[in-house]
C-alpha positions as CSV (number, residue, x, y, z in Angstrom):
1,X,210.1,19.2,42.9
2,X,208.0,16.4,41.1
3,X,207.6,17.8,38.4
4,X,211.5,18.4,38.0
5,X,212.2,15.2,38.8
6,X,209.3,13.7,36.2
7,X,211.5,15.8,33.6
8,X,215.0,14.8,34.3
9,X,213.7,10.8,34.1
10,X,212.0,11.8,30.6
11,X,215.3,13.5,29.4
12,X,217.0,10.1,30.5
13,X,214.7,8.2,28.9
14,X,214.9,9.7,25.7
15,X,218.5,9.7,25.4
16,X,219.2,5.9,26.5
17,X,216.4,5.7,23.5
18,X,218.5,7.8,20.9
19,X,221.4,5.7,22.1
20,X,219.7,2.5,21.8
21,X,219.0,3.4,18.2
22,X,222.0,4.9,16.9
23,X,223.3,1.6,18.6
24,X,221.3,-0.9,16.7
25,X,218.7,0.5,14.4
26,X,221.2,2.5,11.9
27,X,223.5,0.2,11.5
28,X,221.4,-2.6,10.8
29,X,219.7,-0.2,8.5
30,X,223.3,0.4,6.4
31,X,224.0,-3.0,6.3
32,X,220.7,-4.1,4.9
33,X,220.7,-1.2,2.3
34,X,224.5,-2.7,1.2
35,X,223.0,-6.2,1.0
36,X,220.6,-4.5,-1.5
37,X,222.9,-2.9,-3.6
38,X,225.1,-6.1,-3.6
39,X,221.4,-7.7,-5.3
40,X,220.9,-5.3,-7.9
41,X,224.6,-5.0,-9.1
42,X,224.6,-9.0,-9.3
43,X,221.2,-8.3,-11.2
44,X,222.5,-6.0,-13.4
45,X,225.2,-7.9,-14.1
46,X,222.9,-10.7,-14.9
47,X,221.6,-8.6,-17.6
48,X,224.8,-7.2,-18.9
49,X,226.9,-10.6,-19.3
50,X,225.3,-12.3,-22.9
51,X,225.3,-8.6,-24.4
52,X,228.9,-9.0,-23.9
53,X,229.3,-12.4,-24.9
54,X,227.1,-11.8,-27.9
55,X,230.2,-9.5,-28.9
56,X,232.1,-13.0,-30.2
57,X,229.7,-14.0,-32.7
58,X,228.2,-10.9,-33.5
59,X,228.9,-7.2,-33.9
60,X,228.5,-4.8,-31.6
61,X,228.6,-1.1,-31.3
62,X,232.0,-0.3,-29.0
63,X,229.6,2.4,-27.4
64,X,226.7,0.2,-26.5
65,X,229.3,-1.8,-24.5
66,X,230.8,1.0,-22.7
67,X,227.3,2.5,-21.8
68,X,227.0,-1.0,-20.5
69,X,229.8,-1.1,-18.6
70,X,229.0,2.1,-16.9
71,X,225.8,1.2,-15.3
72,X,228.4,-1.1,-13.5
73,X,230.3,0.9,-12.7
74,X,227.5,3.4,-11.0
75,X,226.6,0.1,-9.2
76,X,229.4,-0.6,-7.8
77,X,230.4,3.1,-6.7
78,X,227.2,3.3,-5.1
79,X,227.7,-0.2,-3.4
80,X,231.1,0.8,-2.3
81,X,230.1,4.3,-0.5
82,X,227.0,2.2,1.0
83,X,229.3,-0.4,2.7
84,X,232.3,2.2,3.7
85,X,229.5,3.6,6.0
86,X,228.1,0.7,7.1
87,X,231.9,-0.5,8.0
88,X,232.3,2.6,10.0
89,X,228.8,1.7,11.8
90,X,229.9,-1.5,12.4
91,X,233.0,-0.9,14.3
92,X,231.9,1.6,15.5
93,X,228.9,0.2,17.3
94,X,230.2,-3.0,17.8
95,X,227.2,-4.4,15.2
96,X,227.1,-8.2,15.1
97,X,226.3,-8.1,11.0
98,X,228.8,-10.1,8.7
99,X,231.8,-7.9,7.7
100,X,231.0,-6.1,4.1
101,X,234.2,-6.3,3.1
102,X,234.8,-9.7,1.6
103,X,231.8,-9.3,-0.7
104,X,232.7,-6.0,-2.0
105,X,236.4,-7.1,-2.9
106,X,234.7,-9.8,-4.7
107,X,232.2,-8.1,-6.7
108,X,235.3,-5.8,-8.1
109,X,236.7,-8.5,-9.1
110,X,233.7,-9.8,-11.1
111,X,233.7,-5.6,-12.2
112,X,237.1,-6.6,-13.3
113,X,236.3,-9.9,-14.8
114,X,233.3,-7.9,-17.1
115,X,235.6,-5.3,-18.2
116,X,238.1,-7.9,-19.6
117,X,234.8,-9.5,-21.3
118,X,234.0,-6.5,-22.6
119,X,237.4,-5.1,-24.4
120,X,237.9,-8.6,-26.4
121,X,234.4,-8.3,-27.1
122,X,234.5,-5.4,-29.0
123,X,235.6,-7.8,-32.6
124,X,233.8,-10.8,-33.2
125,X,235.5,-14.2,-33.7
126,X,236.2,-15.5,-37.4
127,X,233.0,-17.5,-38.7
128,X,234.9,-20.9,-38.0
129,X,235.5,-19.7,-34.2
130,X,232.2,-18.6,-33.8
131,X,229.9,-21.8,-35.0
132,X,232.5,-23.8,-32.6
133,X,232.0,-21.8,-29.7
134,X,229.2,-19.9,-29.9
135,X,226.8,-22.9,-28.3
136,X,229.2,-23.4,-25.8
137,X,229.1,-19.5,-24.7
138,X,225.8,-19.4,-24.9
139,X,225.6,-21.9,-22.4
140,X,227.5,-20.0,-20.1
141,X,225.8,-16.9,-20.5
142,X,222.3,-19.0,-19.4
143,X,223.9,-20.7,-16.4
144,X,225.7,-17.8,-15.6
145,X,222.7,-15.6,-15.7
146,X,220.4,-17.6,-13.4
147,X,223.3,-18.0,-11.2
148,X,224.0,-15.1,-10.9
149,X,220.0,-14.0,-10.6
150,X,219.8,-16.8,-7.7
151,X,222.6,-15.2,-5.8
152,X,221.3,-11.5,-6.0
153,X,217.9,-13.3,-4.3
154,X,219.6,-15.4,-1.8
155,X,221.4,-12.4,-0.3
156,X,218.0,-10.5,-0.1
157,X,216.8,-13.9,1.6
158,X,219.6,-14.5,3.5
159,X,219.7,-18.1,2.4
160,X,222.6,-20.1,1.0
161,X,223.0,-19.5,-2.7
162,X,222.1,-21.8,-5.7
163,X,224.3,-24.5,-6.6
164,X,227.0,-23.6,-9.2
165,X,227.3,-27.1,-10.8
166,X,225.4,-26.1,-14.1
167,X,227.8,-23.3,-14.4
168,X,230.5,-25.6,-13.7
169,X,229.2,-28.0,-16.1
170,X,228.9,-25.6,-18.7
171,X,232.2,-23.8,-18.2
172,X,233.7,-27.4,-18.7
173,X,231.7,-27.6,-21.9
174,X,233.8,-24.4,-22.8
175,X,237.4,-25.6,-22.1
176,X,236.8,-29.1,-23.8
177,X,235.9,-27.2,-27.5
178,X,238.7,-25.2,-26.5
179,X,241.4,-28.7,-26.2
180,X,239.8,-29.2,-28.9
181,X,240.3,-26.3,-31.7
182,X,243.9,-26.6,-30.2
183,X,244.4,-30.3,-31.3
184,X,243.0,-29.6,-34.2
185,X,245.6,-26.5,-35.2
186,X,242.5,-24.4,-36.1
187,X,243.9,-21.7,-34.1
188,X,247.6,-21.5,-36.0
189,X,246.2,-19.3,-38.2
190,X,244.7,-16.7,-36.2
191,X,245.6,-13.4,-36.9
192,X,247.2,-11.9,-33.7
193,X,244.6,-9.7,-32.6
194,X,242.2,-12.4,-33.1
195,X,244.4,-14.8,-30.5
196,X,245.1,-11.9,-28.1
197,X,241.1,-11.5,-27.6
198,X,240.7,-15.1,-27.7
199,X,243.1,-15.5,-24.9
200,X,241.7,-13.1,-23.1
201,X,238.0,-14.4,-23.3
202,X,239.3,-17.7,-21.7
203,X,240.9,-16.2,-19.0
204,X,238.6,-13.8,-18.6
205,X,236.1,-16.7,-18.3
206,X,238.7,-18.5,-15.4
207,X,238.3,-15.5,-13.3
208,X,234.7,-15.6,-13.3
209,X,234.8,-18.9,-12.5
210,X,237.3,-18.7,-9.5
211,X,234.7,-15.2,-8.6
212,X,231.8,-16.8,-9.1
213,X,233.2,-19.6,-6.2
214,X,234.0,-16.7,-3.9
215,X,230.8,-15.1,-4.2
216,X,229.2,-18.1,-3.2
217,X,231.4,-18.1,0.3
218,X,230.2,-14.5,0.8
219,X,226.7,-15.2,0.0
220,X,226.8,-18.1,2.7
221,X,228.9,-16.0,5.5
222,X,225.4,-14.0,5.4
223,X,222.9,-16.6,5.3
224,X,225.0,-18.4,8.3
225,X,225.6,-15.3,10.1
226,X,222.0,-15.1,10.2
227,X,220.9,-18.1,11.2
228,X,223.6,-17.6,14.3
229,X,221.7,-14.3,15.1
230,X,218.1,-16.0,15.0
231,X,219.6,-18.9,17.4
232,X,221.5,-15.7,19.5
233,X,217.5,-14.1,19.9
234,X,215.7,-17.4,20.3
235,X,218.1,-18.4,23.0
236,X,218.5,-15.1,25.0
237,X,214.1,-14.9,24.8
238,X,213.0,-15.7,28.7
């Protein structure tokens, strides 16, 4: 009869274990393996942004850019299918982790914002356009890059991300050489291919900007989030 009863409490305890876990282990686990792949498709689009912008004042090979393009692409399908599950595990376990959704609508956009880089790219601008605003795309391509580097590390962290203001600074830098070409008329002559991909780079490059502003807000719903958890544990400890 002990014995029995000695069983039927071990089967109990095991399965308020398994629940326990499947409550609160796996989808913790999903939503830290989406935080990760959120970091290395910002990393990888770290690395991938000046190849494109080198396209304006250099040439490059149209499959070198696509091949590029791909490995975002792969990132971002494999972040997507990561944070559908970790959705599901999240409403379905009622999980108190940040809602993925937000930062995977913005990082399509950035995906969207690369792949408008990329197709005006593929043609480099006349010699005039390039020794204008080659230093001034080169400086977003730096800031951008350690930006974008920074954030990818502050999500691992769960921190707030780095300030954007030397990407903002340097963007400006951008759109002042652009008011400038324009009062000068040195874009009247432009063949229209060349102004279609020139239009396209600059709003390509307002996009970014406006994505790179709500990828910031994402990256600091974690970090806060966090923080708010820490204070829930240190509060409910005896």
């Amino acid at each position: 009869m002990c014995s029995a009863l000695y069983r039927v409490l071990e089967v109990a305890i095991g399965g308020v274990t398994g629940l326990a876990v499947s409550f609160l282990v796996f989808p913790a686990r999903a939503h830290i393996l989406a935080i990760e792949a959120a970091a290395r498709m910002l990393d990888l689009m770290a690395g991938v942004l000046p190849e494109l912008l080198i396209g304006f004042t250099q040439t490059l090979e149209e499959a070198a850019i696509l091949q590029r393009q791909d490995r975002i692409d792969q990132a971002f399908t494999r972040l997507a299918t990561i944070a559908a599950e970790a959705t599901r595990e999240r409403m379905a376990h009622f999980a108190s982790e940040s809602d993925p959704g937000p930062l995977l609508r913005t990082l399509l956009r950035l995906r969207l914002d690369f792949v408008m880089i990329g197709r005006a790219a593929v043609v480099p601008f006349s010699e005039t356009l390039q020794a204008r605003l080659g230093p001034p795309l080169a400086r977003d391509a730096e800031t951008a890059v350690d930006w974008l580097r920074g954030s990818s590390a502050a999500l691992i962290a769960r921190r707030n991300p780095p300030p954007l203001a030397a990407f903002d600074a340097a963007f400006d830098g951008y759109e002042a050489e652009i008011a400038a070409l324009r009062r000068e008329g040195l874009l009247r002559d432009l063949p229209g291919d060349a102004l279609e991909r020139f239009f396209a780079l600059g709003f390509a490059l307002e996009q970014l900007h406006r994505d790179f502003r709500d990828l910031e807000q994402c990256i600091r719903e974690y970090a806060r989030s966090t923080r708010a958890a820490s204070r829930k544990g240190t509060n409910s400890l005896p």
